[in-house]
C-alpha positions as CSV (number, residue, x, y, z in Angstrom):
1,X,0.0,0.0,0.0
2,X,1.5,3.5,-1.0
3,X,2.0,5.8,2.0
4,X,2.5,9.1,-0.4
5,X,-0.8,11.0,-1.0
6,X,0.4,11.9,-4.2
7,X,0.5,8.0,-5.3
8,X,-2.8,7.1,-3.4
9,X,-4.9,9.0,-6.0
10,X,-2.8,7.9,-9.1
11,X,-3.9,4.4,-7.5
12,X,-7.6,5.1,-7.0
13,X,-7.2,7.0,-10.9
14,X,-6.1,4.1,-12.4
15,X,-8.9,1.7,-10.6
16,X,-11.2,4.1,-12.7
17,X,-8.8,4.2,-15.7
18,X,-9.2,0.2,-16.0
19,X,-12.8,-0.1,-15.4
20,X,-13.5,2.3,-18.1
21,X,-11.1,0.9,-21.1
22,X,-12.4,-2.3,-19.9
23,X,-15.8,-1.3,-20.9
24,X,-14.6,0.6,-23.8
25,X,-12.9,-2.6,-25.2
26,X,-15.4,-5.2,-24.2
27,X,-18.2,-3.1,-26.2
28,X,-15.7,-2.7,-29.4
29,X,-15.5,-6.6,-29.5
30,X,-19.1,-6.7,-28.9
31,X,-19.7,-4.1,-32.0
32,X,-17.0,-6.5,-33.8
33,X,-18.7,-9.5,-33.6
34,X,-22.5,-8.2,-34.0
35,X,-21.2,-6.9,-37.4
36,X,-19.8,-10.8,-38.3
37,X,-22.6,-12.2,-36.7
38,X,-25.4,-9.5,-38.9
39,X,-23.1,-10.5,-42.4
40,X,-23.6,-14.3,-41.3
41,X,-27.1,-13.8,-41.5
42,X,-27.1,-12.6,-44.6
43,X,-29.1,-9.4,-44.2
44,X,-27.1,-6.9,-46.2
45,X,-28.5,-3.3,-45.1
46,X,-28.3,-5.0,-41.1
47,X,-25.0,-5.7,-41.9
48,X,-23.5,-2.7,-43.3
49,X,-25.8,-0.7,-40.4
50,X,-23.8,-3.0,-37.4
51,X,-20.3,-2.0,-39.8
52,X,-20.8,1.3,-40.0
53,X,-21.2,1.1,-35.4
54,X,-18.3,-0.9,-35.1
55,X,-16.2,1.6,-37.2
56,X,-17.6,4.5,-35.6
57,X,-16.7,2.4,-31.9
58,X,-13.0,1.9,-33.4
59,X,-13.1,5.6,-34.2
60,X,-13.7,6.5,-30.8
61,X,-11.2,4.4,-29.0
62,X,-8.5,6.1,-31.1
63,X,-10.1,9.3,-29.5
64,X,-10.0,8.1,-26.1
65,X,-6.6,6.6,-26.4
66,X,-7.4,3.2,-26.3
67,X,-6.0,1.8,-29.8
68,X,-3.6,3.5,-31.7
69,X,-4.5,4.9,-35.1
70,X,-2.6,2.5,-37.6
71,X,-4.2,-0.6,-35.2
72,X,-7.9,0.8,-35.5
73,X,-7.2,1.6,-38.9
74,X,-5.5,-1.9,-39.8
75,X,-8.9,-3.7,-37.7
76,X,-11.1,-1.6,-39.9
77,X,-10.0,-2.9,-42.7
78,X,-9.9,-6.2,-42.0
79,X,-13.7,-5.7,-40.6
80,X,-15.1,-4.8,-43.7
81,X,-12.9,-7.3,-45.8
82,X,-14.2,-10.2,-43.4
83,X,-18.1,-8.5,-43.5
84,X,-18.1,-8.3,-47.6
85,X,-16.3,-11.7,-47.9
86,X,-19.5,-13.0,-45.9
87,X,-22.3,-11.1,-47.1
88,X,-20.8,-12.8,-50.4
């Protein structure tokens, strides 16, 4: 346990840091996957609808400083390649 006040509210920060990029990453794989999930089923305007979320959810991690850039940019891609590969 940290006895410096300085250090006990970079602890209790980071409990709040974690809990929130936790969230934020848990809900960008859940984006992720409805997307796959939407092309599986074969409906194509559902599909591009949960694309366009999951994009706009890997948009805003960037923002928050969760993925870098060239990574969201990079699971974008792949995204869409993997959701028109499906949709056939």
């Amino acid at each position: 346990m940290a006895n410096i006040k300085s250090q006990k509210k970079r602890n209790r920060q980071t409990v709040g840091r974690t809990a929130r990029n936790r969230s934020l990453r848990s809900e960008l794989k859940t984006r992720i996957n409805t997307a796959l999930a939407a092309a599986d089923s074969g409906d194509t305007a559902a599909a591009e609808e949960a694309l366009r979320l999951a994009q706009k959810r890997i948009d805003a991690a960037v923002s928050k400083g969760l993925l870098h850039h060239t990574t969201a940019s990079r699971r974008k891609s792949r995204l869409t390649a993997q959701v028109r590969s499906r949709l056939g």
